[in-house]
PLY file of the C-alpha trace (Angstrom):
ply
format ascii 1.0
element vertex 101
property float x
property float y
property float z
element edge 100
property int vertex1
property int vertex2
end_header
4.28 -2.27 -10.74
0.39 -1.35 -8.96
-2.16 -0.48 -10.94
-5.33 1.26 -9.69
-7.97 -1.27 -8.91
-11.16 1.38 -8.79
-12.59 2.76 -11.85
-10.66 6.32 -11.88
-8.87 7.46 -14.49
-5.89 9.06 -15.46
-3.92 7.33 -12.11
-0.16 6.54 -12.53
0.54 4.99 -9.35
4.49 4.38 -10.35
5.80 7.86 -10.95
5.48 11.79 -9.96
2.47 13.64 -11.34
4.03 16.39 -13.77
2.88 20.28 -13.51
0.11 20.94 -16.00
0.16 24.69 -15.16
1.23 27.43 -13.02
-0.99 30.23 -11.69
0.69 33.21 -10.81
-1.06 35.61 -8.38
1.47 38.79 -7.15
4.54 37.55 -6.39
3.49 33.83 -5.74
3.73 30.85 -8.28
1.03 27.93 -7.37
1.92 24.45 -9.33
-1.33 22.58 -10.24
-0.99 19.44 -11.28
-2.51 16.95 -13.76
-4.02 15.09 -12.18
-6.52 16.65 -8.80
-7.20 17.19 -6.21
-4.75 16.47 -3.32
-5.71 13.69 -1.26
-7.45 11.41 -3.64
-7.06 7.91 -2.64
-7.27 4.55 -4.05
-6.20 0.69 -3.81
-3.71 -0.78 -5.99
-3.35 -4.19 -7.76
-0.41 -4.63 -4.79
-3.12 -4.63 -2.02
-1.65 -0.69 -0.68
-3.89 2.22 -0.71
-2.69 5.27 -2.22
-2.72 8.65 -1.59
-1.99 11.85 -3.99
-0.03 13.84 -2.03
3.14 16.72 -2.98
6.34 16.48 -1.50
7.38 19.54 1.06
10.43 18.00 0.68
13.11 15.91 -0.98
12.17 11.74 -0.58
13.73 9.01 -1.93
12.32 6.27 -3.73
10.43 3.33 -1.66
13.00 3.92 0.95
11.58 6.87 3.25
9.25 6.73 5.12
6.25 9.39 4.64
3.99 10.82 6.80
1.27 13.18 5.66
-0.79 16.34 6.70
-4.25 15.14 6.72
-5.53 18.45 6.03
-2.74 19.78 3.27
-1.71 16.59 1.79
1.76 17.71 2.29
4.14 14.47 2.16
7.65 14.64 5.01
10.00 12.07 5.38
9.78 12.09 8.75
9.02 8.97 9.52
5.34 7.27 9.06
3.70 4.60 7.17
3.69 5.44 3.62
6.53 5.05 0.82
7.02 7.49 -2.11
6.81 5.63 -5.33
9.51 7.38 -7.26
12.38 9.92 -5.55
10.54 12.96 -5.33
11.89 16.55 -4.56
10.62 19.59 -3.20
7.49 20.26 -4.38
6.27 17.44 -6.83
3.15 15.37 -6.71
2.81 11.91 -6.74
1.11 9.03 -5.64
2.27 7.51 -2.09
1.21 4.08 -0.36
0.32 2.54 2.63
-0.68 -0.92 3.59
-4.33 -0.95 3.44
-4.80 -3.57 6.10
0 1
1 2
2 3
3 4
4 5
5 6
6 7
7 8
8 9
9 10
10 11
11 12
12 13
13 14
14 15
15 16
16 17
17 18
18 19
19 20
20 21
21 22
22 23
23 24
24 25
25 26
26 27
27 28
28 29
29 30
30 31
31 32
32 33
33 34
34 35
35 36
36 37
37 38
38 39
39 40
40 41
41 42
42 43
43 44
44 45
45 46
46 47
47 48
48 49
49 50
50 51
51 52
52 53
53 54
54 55
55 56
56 57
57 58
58 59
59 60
60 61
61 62
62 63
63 64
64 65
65 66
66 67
67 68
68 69
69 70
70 71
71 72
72 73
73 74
74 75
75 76
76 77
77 78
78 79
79 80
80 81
81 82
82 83
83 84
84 85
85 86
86 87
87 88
88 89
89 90
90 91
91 92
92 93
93 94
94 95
95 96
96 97
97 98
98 99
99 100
């Protein structure tokens, strides 16, 4: 199990962020989550460097393979160089790594 090596807190590289509170505007619902914002990044104890990212869709756990929007954050497994942490469905947040060298 990684632990973050950088002074940052409140980083739980090993499972999904949970929803800390929803913002409704109109007719859409907006999850925020815990722990912000999307696209933080550090190095774990495991030598990866991780990136918090939300699923736009369902990944399984250290199997897929991730790829992610540079500019959203937005996590697909459709192939890529980072692995989810935990299985992960639609719309959760969580912490995903790639090798850092």
């Amino acid at each position: 199990m990684a632990y973050s090596t950088l002074p940052i807190a409140g980083v739980d590289l090993n499972s999904n962020t949970p929803i800390s509170f929803e913002y409704v505007n109109g007719a859409t619902t907006i999850d925020i989550p815990s722990f912000g914002p999307l696209g933080t990044q550090t190095f774990g104890s495991d030598g990866k460097r991780y990136v918090f990212a939300k699923a736009g869709a369902a990944i399984g756990a250290s199997t897929a393979t991730c790829s992610i929007n540079a500019s959203t954050f937005i996590a697909s497994a459709s192939g890529g160089t980072y692995l989810s942490a935990e299985s992960m469905a639609s719309g959760d947040f969580g912490w995903f790594a790639a090798t850092s060298v």
